[in-house]
N, C-alpha and C positions, 0 to 999 in steps of 0.2 A: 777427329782430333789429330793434330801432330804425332810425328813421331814421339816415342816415348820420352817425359822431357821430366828433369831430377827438380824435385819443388829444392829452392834454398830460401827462398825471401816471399814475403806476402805476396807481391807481385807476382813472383811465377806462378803462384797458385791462381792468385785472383786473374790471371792472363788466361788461365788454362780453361779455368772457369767458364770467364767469356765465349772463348773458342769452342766450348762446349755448346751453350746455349746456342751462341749463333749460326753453329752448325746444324744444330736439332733444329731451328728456325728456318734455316732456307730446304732443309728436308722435307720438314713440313709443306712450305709452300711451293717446293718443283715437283710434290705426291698431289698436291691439293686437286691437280685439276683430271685428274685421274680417277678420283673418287665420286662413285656415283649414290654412296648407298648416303641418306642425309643423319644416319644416328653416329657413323663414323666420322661425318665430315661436320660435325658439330663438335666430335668428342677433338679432334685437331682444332679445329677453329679457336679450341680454349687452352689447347697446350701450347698451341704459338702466342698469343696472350702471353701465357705463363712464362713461357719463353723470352720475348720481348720483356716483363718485367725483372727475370732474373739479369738480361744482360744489362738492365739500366741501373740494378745494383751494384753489378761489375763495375760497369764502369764507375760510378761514383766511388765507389774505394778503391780503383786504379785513381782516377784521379785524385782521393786524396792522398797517393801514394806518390801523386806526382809522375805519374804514367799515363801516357794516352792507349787507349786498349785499340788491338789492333785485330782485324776483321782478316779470313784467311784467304790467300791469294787467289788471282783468278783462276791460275791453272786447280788449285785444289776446287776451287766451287766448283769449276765446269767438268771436273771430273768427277765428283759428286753427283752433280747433274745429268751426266751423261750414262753417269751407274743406276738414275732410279729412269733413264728413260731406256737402257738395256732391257733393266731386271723387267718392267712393267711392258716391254713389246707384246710378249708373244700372252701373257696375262695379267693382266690388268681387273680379274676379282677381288672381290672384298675381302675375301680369306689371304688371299696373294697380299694385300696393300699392307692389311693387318700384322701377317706373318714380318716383311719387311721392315714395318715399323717397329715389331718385338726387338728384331734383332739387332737395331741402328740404336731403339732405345739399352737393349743389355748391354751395349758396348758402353756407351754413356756413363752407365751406371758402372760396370769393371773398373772403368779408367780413373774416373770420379771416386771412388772407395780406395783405389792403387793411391790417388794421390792425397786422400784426407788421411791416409794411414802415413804416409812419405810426411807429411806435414806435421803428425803433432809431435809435442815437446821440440818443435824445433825455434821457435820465437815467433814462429808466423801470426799474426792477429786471429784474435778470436772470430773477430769480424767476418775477415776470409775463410775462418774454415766453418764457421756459420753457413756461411752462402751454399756454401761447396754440400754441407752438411743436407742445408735444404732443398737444394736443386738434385741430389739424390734421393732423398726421400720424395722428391714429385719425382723424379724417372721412377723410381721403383712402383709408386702407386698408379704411377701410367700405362707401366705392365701388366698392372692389375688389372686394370680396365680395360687395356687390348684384348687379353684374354679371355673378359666378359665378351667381349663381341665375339669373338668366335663361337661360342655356343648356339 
């Protein structure tokens, strides 16, 4: 996600939102080809799904907010990308993918609870802190289930 950014209007939330999802989404897919174990690369296969559904609710209430939702630049993707092909050189096990994923997922969920909290009673639609509401509760029960695999 961006630098820390202060929610005032449904829009910024709902923007933030987006950038969430579709950051967990291209994570997903520049881990994906790295993963060998098939109960891990199933349990991803469903969270970028989940992912890709959350951002098309994004976006439909950026646009009915009259917003086109905007996807994060290249220097940030490729630097993204260039972190999970770092972190993955020298190990690339299942416990390693797993761990990585814990931790890109906690962040997710910190910044996503910083901003539903920044958000209420402020006028922002129920709508957007719905989304925001639900796309943390899937991070957090995704945690859950990372965690199972490690066992």
């Amino acid at each position: 996600m961006s630098a820390t950014v202060t929610v005032k209007t449904t829009a910024d939330l709902l923007r933030e939102v987006y950038r969430n999802v579709k950051m967990a989404g291209e994570s997903i897919i520049n881990l994906m080809p790295k993963v060998r174990d098939e109960t891990l690369k199933s349990t991803m296969t469903v969270q970028l799904s989940t992912y890709e559904a959350f951002a098309s609710r994004a976006s439909k209430l950026l646009g009915e907010e009259g917003v086109k939702p905007e996807d994060e630049g290249m220097l940030t993707k490729m630097s993204a990308k260039w972190g999970i092909l770092v972190n993955t050189m020298k190990d690339s096990s299942t416990p390693h993918l797993i761990q990585m994923m814990l931790e890109g997922t906690n962040m997710g969920v910190g910044e996503l609870l910083r901003l539903i909290r920044e958000s209420e009673n402020t006028g922002v639609s129920e709508a957007s802190l719905r989304l925001a509401r639900d796309v943390c509760a899937f991070e957090e029960k995704s945690v859950e289930d990372l965690k199972h695999l490690l066992r």
